[in-house]
C-alpha positions, 0 to 999 in steps of 0.5 A, a space after each residue: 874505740 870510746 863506745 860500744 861498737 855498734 852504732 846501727 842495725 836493720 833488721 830486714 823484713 817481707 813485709 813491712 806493716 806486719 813487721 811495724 805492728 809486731 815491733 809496735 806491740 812488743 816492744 810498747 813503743 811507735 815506729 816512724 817512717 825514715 825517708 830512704 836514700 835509695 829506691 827499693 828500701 822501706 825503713 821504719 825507725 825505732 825511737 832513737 837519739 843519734 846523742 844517746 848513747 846505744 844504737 839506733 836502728 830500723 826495719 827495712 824492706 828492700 829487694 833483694 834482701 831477705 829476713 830469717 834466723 841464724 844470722 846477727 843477733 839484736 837485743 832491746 833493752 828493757 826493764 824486764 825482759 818478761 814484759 815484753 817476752 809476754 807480748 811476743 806470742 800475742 803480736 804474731 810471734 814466737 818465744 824462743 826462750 823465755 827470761 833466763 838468767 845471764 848471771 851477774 849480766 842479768 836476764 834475756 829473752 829471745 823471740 822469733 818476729 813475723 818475718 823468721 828474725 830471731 831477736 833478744 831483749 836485755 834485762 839488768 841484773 838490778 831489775 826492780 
C-alpha cells in the first residue's frame, strides 16, 4: 500500500441541515452538496481535493442507514484540536473528551455531533 488507507469516509446522519450546520460551525469550513448516484442518499461533502493527500469524505442521508456511536471512528485534522473542541457544545453537540495528549502523536479531542456520531479531531505534537 503507497498511502494511508483510507480514501473515504460518510458519516450517516437523520437529518441533514442540522448535521450540515453542526460540521459547518465546528469545523469552520463550507460543506457543498455532492450530486448522489443513487436515489434515497443525500451527501454533503466536506472541502477536498481527490489530489491531496487524506481522505475526502461526506455526510449522508439514506434510508435504511442509521447514525450513532460505537462504530468506526473519524478524526479531522486540525491546528489545535482546542479550537475546534471549544465550538462543539455551542453547534448543538457534546465534548466527549477535551484536547488530551497522545504523546509524541500529539493531541485529540473527541465530540458526539447532532445525529449521536462520535468523532475526533487531530493535533500535531508541533502545534504552535
Amino acid at each position: 500500500m503507497r498511502s494511508n488507507p483510507v480514501g473515504w469516509f460518510e458519516i450517516y446522519v437523520e437529518d441533514m441541515e442540522r448535521a450540515t450546520s453542526f460540521y459547518e460551525a465546528v469545523l469552520g469550513t463550507k460543506l457543498e452538496k455532492l450530486e448522489a448516484t443513487m436515489e434515497n442518499l443525500q451527501m454533503m461533502a466536506f472541502p477536498m481535493s481527490m489530489e491531496s493527500a487524506g481522505a475526502a469524505g461526506a455526510l449522508c442521508l439514506m434510508d435504511g442507514v442509521k447514525p450513532g456511536g460505537g462504530g468506526t471512528l473519524v478524526y479531522f485534522s486540525s491546528d489545535d484540536c482546542s479550537v475546534e473542541a471549544a465550538q462543539i457544545e455551542a453547534a448543538g453537540g457534546k465534548v466527549q473528551m477535551p484536547k488530551t495528549s497522545i504523546g509524541q502523536y500529539g493531541y485529540i479531542a473527541m465530540g458526539i455531533d447532532t445525529e449521536g456520531n462520535m468523532f475526533g479531531i487531530h493535533s500535531p505534537a508541533t502545534e504552535s
